[in-house]
C-alpha angles and dihedrals in degrees: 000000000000092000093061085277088294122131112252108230115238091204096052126062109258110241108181122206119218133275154175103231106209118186140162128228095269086057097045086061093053101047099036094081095044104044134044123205082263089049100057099036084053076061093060089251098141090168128029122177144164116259095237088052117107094252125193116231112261099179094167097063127062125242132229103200111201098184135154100234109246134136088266107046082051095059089043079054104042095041081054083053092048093046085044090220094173152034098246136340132238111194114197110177123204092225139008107309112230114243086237090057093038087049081050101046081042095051086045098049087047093050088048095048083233089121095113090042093060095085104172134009103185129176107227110187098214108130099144138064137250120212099165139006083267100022127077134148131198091234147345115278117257133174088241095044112147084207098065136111089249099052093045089054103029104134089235105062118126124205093260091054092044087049089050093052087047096055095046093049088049093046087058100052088043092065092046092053090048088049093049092046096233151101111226125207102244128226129181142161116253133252109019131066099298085066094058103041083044085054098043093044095050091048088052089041088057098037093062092044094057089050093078085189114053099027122153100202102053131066128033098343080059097051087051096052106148085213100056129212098335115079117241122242111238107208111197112201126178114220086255094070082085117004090167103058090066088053093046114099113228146221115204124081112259100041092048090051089058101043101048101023125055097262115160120145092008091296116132115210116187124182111236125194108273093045110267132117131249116213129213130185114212097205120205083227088056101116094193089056102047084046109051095016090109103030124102115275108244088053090052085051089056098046089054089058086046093048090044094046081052091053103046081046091062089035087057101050092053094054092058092043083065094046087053093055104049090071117135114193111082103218114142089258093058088041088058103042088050097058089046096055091041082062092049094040095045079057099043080055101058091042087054106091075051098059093035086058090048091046084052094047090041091051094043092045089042092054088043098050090045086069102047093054092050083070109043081057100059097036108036100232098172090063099055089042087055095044094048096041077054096052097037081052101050088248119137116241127249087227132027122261087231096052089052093058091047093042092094087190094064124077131317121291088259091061092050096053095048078052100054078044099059094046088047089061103034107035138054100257113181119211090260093055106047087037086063090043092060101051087050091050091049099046086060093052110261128132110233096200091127100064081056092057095047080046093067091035092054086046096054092035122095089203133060090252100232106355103101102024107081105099108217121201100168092323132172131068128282122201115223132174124304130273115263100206103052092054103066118099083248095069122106084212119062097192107172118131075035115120110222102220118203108204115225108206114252130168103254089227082251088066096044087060086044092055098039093051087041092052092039084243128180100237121146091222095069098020087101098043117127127240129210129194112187088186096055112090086219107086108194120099122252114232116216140016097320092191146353099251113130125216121230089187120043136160120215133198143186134219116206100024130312131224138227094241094054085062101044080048091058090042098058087046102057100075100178085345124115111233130169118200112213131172143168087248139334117261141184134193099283098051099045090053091050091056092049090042080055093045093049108049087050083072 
């Protein structure tokens, strides 16, 4: 796209042209995560802005235009035509442009005698978002999404607005499959959301591969499948499948950073003292985080003042490389030494652009994890972590639940109530109990609504919710000595009064249904799951295991928000599998209470 939707040779040099980048809302989203400022500008982008910007004519330099289609994107489009702000136009749209807004973009190009300028209208397929080489979501996550968990099961949601969610969720998925070049065989469980997107996107699936023409999934986007010759496995969950994990606190890096910092398309914001915001990108190419993203806390502590120690090392050899060769007398010692230390330093020099790119991530991951630490101190985060990982286990608490909520010295009231929840789904509470619990909660101020709206749900549930379906395989925390390093006065953590947890490896119950449909399993969690072929001439879903083939490559998506955690948790699983993790939006603890505290007061 960015190369006038021409392919860029791998063989030839690549020698951009210049050009003006305009993009929506909708397409800033998209293109923030994968490209940085130098990114962009290496593709020849000298100017990129945003379309409802008030933009100055530029009528010598082409134009790339990245948009949602929408009425008003194409009368931001067509009044551009008529200004004649550039030299051509390249219109990429985000997803499949409708014939009434082409006709319009068509009268209005005419009318502006800018027929000739507008160059390429292409549709891209790319509604969705890609956080990571296996992570996307279909959008950020907003109070007001009409993706969440709360607006799929509000009271109040009539069939055209359903049908509207579907299709959005379909046409996302749609994209993902186009840009991956395949055509899954779809699984998903019956009676809830994922049934219907499952259904949608297979009848869209089969549709465009009946139309030979125009198909999507031959040619040349076939021959470029990132899964090769096997078909993936598309596993379509609904956020029910696990209503406690969302609730649970964590303990590795990346999903901390989300649930107590503002983290939201791979953008870091932290509050600083006089009110302002600090900003930190999280790049895909950022080793220490791809490294130590999904590792405890306390371990990725300790591999920042490593990392730091290394550098100030290498920092330190160089500056007595330059001592050494500021030496004045010219005996055959100094002579010597000085060609000796011209070789090393030649060689310092080269590795420079090197340190200077680990200083800059030692210093981003040391301001981030600052932060995180902060509040792990003042709210005790380990101990809820440890309390929750107990009760998700079966394992009995080394303090009450109740005594937690009344400690006031212990986490906000936020944290107290994700606590009572995940006890709720995943523990036996009589009424006494969690009687006791919500007068507690709501002398210090929260509003249990929530537990009103998992009480319906457990009424109208066959099943205990939770309380069966964390597979533990040794699972649970243990607490071991502290970590030496982090407790010298050196150190840029001071981590006393810190546990350091130690997580024990357990199947999420999202990864237990991943790993019974991709081993072909018996498991009665995913024995009624339904199975769609689009390639298959016969329409109706299978019910049931088909056959016992098992899948090396799968994607899997969530309905009604995913977690960090959910994908770590998948990560550690695959082992040489291929698995891409997919959900409606990204959200942590406090989100995800806020949209069952909405659900149920609407009772």
């Amino acid at each position: 796209m960015l190369n006038f939707n021409r392919p860029i040779s791998n063989t030839v040099s690549f020698d951009p042209f210049w050009k003006i980048l305009v993009y929506d809302k909708t397409g800033m989203d998209i293109l923030s995560p994968l490209f940085t400022v130098k990114e962009l500008r290496d593709y020849g982008v000298t100017l990129h802005l945003q379309l409802a910007s008030q933009r100055d004519p530029l009528p010598d330099v082409p134009c790339i235009y990245f948009v949602a289609p929408s009425r008003e994107t194409i009368q931001a489009l067509c009044n551009d035509f008529v200004g004649g702000l550039y030299e051509s136009y390249f219109l990429n749209f985000i997803s499949p442009l409708a014939r009434p807004y082409l006709e319009d973009l068509a009268t209005a190009a005419v009318k502006a005698d800018a027929l000739s300028q507008v160059r390429k209208v292409f549709d891209q397929y790319m509604s969705f978002i890609t956080l990571e080489d296996d992570l996307f979501i279909l959008k950020r996550y907003t109070d007001d999404s009409p993706l969440s968990f709360y607006s799929i099961n509000r009271p109040e949601m009539d069939t055209n607005t359903m049908d509207e969610i579907v299709a959005a969720m379909a046409d996302g998925l749609f994209s993902v499959c186009v840009t991956l070049g395949c055509v899954p065989i779809i699984r998903c469980p019956r009676g809830n959301a994922a049934e219907l997107v499952a259904e949608k996107l297979n009848g869209k699936i089969r549709d465009n591969l009946r139309d030979a023409r125009n198909s999507l999934f031959s040619g040349e986007t076939a021959r470029q499948s990132l899964f090769g010759f096997q078909r993936p496995l598309l596993i379509i969950c609904d956020r029910s499948l696990d209503l406690a994990t969302p609730f649970h606190h964590t303990w590795t890096y990346q999903a901390l950073v989300h649930d107590v910092l503002a983290f939201e398309l791979n953008r870091v914001m932290i509050p600083s003292a006089n009110g302002n915001c600090q900003e930190f990108d999280v790049a895909v190419s950022d080793k220490f985080w791809n490294t130590h993203k999904g590792s405890p806390f306390p371990n990725v502590a300790e591999a920042i003042q490593v990392e730091l120690e290394n550098y100030r090392t290498r920092e330190e050899e160089i500056r007595k490389l330059k001592s050494a060769m500021g030496l004045e007398d010219e005996t055959d010692e100094t002579v010597s030494m000085l060609t000796e230390s011209t070789a090393e330093l030649t060689s310092a020099m080269r590795s420079l652009p090197e340190l200077l790119e680990r200083k800059r991530l030692i210093d981003l991951h040391t301001n981030i994890a600052t932060a995180v630490l902060e509040q792990i101190k003042v709210r005790q985060l380990d101990s809820f972590f440890e309390a929750e990982e107990k009760l998700m286990n079966k394992q009995s608490t080394d303090r009450p639940v109740l005594d937690i909520i009344k400690d006031q010295n212990v986490g906000s009231p936020e944290d107290k109530m994700r606590l009572t929840l995940v006890k709720y789904l995943c523990d036996e509470m009589t009424d006494g109990d969690l009687s006791a619990c919500l007068h507690a909660l709501e002398a210090i101020g929260c509003n249990t609504s929530a537990f009103k709206y998992l009480k319906r749900v457990k009424q109208f549930s066959s099943k205990n919710l939770l309380s069966n379906r964390h597979h533990s395989s040794g699972g649970g925390t243990k607490t071991i000595g502290m970590f030496s390093k982090l407790l010298n006065q050196s150190s840029q953590f001071i981590m006393e009064g810190v546990k350091n947890l130690v997580i024990q490896k357990r199947n999420l119950p999202l990864t237990g249904v991943v790993d019974a449909l991709m081993e072909a399993k018996s498991n009665a969690e995913v024995d009624d799951y339904l199975c769609f072929d689009p390639k298959l001439l016969k329409d109706a879903p299978a019910v049931g295991q088909k056959s016992r083939a098992t899948f090396n490559e799968a994607i899997v998506f969530m309905i009604g928000g995913g977690t960090y955690a959910e994908y770590q948790n998948l990560l550690d699983y695959r082992k040489s599998k291929r698995i891409i993790f997919g959900c409606t939006e990204l959200v942590n603890g406090v989100q995800f209470l806020d949209q069952l505290t909405r659900l149920g007061s609407e009772i």
